[in-house]
mmCIF file of the N, C-alpha and C atoms, coordinates in Angstrom:
data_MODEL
# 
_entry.id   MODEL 
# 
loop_
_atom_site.group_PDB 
_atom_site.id 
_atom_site.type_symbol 
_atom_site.label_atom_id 
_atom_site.label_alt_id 
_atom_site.label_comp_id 
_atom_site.label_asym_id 
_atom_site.label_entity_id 
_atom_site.label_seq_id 
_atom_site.pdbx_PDB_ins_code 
_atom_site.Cartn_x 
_atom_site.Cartn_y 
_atom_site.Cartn_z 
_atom_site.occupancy 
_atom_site.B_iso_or_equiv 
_atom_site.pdbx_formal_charge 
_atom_site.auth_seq_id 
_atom_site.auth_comp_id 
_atom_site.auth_asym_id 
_atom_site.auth_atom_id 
_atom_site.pdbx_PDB_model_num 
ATOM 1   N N  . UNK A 1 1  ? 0.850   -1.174 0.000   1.00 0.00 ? 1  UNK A N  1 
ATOM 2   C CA . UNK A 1 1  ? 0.000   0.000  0.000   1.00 0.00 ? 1  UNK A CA 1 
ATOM 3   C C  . UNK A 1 1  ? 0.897   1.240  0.000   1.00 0.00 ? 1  UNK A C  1 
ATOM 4   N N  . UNK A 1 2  ? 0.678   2.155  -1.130  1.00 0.00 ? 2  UNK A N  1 
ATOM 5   C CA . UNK A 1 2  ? 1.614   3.741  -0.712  1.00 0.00 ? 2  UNK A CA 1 
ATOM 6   C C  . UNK A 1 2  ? 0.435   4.417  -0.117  1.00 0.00 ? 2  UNK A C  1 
ATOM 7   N N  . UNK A 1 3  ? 0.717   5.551  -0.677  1.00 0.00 ? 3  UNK A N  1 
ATOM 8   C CA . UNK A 1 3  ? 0.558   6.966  0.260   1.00 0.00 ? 3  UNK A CA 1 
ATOM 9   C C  . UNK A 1 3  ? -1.134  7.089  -0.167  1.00 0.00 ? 3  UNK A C  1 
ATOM 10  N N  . UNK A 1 4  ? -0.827  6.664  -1.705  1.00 0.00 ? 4  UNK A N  1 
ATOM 11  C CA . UNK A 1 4  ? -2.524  7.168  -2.204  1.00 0.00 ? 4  UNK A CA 1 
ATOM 12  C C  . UNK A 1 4  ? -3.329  6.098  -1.990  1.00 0.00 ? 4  UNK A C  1 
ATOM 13  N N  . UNK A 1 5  ? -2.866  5.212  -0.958  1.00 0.00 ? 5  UNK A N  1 
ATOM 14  C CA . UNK A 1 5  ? -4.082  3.702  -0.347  1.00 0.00 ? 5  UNK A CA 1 
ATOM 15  C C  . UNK A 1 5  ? -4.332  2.699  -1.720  1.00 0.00 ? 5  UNK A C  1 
ATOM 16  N N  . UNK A 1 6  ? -2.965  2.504  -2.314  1.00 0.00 ? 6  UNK A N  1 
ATOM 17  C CA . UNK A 1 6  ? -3.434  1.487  -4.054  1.00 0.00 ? 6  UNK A CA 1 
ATOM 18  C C  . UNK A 1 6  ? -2.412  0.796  -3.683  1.00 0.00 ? 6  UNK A C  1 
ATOM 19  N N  . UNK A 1 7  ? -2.335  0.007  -4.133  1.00 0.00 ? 7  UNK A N  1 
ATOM 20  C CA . UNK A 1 7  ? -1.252  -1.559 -4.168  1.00 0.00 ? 7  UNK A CA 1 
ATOM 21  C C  . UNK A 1 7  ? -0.974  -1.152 -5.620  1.00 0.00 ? 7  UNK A C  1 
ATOM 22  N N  . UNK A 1 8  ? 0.372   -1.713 -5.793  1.00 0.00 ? 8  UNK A N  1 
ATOM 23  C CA . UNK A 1 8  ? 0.594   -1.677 -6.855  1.00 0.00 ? 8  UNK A CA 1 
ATOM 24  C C  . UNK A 1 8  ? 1.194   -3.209 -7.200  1.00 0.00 ? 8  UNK A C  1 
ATOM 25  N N  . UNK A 1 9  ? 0.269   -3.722 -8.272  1.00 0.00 ? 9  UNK A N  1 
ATOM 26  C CA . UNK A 1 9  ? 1.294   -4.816 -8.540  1.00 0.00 ? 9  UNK A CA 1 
ATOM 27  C C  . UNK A 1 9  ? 1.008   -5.480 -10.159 1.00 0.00 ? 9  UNK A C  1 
ATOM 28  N N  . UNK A 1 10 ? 2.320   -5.723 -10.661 1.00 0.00 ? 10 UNK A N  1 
ATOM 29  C CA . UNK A 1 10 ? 2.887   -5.842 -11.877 1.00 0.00 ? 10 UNK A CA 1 
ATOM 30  C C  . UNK A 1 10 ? 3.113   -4.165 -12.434 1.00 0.00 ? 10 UNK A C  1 
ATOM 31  N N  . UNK A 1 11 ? 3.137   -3.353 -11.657 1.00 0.00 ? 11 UNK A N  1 
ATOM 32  C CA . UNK A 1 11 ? 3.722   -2.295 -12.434 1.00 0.00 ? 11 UNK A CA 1 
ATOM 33  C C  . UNK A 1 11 ? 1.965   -1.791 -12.842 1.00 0.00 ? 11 UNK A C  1 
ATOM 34  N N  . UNK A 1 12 ? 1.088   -2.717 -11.974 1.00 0.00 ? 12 UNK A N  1 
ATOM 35  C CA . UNK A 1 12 ? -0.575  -1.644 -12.172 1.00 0.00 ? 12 UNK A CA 1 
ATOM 36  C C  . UNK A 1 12 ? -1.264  -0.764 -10.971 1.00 0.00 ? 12 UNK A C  1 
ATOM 37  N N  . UNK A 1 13 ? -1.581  -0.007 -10.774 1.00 0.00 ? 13 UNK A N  1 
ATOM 38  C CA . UNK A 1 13 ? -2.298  0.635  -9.557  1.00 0.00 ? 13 UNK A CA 1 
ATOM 39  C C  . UNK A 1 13 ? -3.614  -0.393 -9.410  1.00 0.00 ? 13 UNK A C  1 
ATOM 40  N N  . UNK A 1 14 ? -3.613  -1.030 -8.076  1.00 0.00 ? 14 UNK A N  1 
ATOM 41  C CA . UNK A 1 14 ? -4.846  -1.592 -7.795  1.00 0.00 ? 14 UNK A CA 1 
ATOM 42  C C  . UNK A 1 14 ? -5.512  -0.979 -6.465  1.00 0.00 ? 14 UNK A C  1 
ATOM 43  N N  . UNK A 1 15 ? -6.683  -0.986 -6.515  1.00 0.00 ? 15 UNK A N  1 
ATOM 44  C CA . UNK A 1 15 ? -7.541  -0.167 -5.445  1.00 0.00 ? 15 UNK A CA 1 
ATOM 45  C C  . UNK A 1 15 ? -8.133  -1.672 -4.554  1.00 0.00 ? 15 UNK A C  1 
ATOM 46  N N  . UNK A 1 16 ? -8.386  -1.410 -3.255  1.00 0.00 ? 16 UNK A N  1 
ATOM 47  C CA . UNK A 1 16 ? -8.923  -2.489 -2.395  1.00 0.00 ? 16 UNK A CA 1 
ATOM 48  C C  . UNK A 1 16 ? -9.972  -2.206 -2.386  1.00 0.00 ? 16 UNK A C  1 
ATOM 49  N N  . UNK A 1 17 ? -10.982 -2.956 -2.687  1.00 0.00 ? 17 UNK A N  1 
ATOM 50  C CA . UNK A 1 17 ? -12.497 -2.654 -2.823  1.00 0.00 ? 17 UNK A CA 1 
ATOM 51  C C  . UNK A 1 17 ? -13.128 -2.573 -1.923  1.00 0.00 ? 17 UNK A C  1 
ATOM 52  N N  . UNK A 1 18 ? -12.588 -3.320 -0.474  1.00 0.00 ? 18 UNK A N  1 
ATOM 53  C CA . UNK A 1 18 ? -13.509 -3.328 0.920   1.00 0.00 ? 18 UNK A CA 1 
ATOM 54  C C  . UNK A 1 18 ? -13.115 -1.552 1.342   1.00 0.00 ? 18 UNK A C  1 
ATOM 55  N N  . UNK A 1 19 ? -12.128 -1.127 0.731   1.00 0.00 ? 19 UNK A N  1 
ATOM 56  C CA . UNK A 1 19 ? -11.903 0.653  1.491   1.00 0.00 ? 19 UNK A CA 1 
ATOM 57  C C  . UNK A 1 19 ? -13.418 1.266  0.598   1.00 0.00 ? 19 UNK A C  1 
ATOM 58  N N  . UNK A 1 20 ? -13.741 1.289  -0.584  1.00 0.00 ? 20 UNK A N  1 
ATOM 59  C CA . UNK A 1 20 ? -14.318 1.646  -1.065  1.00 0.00 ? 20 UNK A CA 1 
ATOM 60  C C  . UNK A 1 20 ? -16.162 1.335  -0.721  1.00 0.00 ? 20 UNK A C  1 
ATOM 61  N N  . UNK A 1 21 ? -16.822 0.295  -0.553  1.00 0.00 ? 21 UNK A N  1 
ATOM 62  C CA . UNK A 1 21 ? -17.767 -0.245 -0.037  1.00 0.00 ? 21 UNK A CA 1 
ATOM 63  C C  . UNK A 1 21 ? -17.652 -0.453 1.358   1.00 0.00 ? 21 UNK A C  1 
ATOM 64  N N  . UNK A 1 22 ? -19.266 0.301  1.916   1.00 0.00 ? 22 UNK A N  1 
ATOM 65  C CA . UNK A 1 22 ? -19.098 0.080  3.173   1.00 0.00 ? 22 UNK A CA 1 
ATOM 66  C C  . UNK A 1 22 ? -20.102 -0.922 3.643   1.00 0.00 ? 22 UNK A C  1 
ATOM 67  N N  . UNK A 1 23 ? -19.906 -1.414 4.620   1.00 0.00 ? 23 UNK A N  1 
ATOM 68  C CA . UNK A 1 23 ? -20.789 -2.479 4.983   1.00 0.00 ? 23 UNK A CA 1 
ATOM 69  C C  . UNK A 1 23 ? -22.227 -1.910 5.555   1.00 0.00 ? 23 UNK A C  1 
ATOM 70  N N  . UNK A 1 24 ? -23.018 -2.705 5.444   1.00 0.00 ? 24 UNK A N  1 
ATOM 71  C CA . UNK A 1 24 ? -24.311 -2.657 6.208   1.00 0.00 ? 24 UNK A CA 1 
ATOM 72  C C  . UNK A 1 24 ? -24.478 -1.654 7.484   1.00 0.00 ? 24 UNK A C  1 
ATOM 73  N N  . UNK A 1 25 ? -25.359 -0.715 7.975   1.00 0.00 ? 25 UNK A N  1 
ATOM 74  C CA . UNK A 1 25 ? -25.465 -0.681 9.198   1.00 0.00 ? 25 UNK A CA 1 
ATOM 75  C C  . UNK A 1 25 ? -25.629 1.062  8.894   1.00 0.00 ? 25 UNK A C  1 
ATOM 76  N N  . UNK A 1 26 ? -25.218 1.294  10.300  1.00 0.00 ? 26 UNK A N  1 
ATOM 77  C CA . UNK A 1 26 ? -25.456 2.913  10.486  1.00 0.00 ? 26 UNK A CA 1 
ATOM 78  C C  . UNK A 1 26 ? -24.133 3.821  11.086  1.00 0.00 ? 26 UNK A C  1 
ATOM 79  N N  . UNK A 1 27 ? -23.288 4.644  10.069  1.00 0.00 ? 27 UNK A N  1 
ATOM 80  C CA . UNK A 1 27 ? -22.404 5.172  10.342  1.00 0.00 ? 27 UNK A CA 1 
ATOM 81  C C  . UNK A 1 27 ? -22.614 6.899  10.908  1.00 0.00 ? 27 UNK A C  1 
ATOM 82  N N  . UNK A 1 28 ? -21.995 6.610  12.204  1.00 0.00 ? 28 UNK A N  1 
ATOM 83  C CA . UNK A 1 28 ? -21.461 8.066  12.971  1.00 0.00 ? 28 UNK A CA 1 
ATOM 84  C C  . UNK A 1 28 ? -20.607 9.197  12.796  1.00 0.00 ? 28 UNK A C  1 
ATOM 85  N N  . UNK A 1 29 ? -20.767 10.098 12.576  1.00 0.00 ? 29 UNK A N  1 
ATOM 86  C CA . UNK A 1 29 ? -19.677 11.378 12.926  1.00 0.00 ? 29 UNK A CA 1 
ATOM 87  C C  . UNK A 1 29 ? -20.069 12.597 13.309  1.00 0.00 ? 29 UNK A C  1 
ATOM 88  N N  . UNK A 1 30 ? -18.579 12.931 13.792  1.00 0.00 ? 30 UNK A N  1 
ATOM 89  C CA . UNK A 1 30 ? -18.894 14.869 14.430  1.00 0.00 ? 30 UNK A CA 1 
ATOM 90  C C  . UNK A 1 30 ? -18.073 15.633 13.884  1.00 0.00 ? 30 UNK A C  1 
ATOM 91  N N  . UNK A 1 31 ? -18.326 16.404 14.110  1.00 0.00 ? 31 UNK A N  1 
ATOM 92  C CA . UNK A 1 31 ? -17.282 17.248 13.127  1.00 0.00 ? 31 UNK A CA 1 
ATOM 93  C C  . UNK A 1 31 ? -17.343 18.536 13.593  1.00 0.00 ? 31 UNK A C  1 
ATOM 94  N N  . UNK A 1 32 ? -16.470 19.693 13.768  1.00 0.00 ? 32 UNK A N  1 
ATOM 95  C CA . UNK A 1 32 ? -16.592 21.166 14.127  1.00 0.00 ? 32 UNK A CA 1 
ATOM 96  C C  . UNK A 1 32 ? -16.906 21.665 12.919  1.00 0.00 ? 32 UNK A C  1 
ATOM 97  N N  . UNK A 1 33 ? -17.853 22.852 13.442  1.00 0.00 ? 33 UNK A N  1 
ATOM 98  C CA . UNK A 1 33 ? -18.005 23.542 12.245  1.00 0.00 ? 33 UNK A CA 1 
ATOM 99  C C  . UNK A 1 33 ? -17.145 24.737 12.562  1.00 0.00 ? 33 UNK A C  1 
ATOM 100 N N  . UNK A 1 34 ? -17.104 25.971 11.389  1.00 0.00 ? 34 UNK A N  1 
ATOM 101 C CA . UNK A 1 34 ? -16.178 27.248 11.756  1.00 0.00 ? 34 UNK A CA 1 
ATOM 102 C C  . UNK A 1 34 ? -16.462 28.174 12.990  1.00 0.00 ? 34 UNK A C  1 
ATOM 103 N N  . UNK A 1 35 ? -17.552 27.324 13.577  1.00 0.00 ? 35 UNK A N  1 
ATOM 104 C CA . UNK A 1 35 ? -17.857 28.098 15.060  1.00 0.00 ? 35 UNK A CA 1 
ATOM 105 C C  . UNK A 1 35 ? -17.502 27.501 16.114  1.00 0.00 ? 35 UNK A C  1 
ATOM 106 N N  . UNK A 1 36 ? -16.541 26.553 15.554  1.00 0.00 ? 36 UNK A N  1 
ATOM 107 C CA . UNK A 1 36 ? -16.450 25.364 16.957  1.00 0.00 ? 36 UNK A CA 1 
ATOM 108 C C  . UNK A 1 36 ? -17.394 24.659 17.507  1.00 0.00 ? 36 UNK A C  1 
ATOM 109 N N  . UNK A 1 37 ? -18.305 24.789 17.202  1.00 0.00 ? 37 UNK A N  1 
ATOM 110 C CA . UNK A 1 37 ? -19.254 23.722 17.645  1.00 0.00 ? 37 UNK A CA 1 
ATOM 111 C C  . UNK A 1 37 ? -19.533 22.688 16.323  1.00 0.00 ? 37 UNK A C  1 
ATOM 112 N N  . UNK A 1 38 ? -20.172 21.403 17.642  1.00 0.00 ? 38 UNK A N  1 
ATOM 113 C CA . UNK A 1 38 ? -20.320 20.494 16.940  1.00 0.00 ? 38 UNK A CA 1 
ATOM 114 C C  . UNK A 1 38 ? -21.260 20.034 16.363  1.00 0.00 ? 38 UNK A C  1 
ATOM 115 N N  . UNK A 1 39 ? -21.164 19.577 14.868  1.00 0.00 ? 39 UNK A N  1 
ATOM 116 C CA . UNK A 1 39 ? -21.690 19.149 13.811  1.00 0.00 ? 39 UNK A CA 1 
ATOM 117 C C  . UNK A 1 39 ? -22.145 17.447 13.842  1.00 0.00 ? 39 UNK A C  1 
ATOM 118 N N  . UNK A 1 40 ? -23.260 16.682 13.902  1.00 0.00 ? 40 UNK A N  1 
ATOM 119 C CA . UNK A 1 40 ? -23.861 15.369 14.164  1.00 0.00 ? 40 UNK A CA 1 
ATOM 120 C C  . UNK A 1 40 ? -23.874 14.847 13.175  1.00 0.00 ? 40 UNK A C  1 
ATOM 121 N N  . UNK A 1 41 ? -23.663 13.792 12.154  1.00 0.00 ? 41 UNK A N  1 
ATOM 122 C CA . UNK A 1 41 ? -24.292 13.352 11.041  1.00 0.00 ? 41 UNK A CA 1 
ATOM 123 C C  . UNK A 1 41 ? -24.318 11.563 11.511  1.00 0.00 ? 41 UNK A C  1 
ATOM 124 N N  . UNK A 1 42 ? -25.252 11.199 10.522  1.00 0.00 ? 42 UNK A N  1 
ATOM 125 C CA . UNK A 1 42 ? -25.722 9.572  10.785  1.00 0.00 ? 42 UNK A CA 1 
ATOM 126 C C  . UNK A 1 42 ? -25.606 9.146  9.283   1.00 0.00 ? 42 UNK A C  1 
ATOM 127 N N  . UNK A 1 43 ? -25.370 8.576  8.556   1.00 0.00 ? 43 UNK A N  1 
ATOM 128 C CA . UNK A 1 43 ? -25.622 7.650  7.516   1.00 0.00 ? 43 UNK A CA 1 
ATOM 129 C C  . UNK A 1 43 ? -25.864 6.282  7.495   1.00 0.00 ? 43 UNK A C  1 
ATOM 130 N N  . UNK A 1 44 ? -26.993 6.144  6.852   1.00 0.00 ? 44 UNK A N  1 
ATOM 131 C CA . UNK A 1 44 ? -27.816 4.393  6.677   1.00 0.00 ? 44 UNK A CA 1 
ATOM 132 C C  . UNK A 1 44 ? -27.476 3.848  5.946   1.00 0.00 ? 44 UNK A C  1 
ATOM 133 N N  . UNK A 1 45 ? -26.857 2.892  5.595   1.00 0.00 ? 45 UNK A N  1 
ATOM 134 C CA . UNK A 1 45 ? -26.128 1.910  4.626   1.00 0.00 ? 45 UNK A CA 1 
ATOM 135 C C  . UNK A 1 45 ? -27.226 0.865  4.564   1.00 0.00 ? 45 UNK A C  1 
ATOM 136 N N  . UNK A 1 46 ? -28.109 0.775  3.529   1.00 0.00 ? 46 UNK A N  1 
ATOM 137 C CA . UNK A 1 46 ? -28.517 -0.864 3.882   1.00 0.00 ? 46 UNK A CA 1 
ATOM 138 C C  . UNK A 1 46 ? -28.710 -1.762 2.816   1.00 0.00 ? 46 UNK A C  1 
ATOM 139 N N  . UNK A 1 47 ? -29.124 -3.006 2.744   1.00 0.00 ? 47 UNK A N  1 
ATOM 140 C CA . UNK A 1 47 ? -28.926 -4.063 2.288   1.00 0.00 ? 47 UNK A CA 1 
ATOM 141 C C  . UNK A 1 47 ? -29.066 -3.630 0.481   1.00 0.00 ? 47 UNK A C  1 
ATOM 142 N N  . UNK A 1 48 ? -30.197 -3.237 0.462   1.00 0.00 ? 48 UNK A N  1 
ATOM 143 C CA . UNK A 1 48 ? -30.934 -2.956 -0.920  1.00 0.00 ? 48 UNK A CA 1 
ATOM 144 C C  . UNK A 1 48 ? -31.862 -1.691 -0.940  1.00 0.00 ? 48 UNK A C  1 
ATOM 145 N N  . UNK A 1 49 ? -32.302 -0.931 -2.378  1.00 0.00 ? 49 UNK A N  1 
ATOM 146 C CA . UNK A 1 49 ? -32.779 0.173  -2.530  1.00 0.00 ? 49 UNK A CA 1 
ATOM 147 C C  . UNK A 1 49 ? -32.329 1.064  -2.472  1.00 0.00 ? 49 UNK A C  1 
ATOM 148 N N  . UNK A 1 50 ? -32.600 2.489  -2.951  1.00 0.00 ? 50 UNK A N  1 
ATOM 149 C CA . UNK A 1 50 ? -32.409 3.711  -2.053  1.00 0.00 ? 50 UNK A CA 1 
ATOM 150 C C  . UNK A 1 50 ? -30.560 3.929  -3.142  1.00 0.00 ? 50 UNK A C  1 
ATOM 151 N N  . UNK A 1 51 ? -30.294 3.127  -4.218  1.00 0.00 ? 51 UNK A N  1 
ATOM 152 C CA . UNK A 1 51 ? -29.137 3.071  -4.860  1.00 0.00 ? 51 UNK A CA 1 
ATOM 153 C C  . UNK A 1 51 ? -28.553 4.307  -4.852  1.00 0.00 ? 51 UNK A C  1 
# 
């Protein structure tokens, strides 16, 4: 793996597909906004639909 997260092999850039797809379920974060306070977000990952 280098710097830009690709394997390289035979002299090809390959990408890992599990970094790219996320699994099932419900992802968290916070984040500051330019006021210092904090920012909530949720994202729903699920099985099917909603493409």
């Amino acid at each position: 793996m280098n710097s830009l997260e690709t394997s390289i092999v035979n002299g090809i850039y390959r990408i890992v597909i599990n970094q790219i797809l996320q699994s099932l379920g419900i992802y968290y974060q916070s984040k500051l906004d330019h006021n210092r306070i904090s920012v909530y977000t949720g994202t729903i990952i699920s099985d099917w639909g909603g493409g």
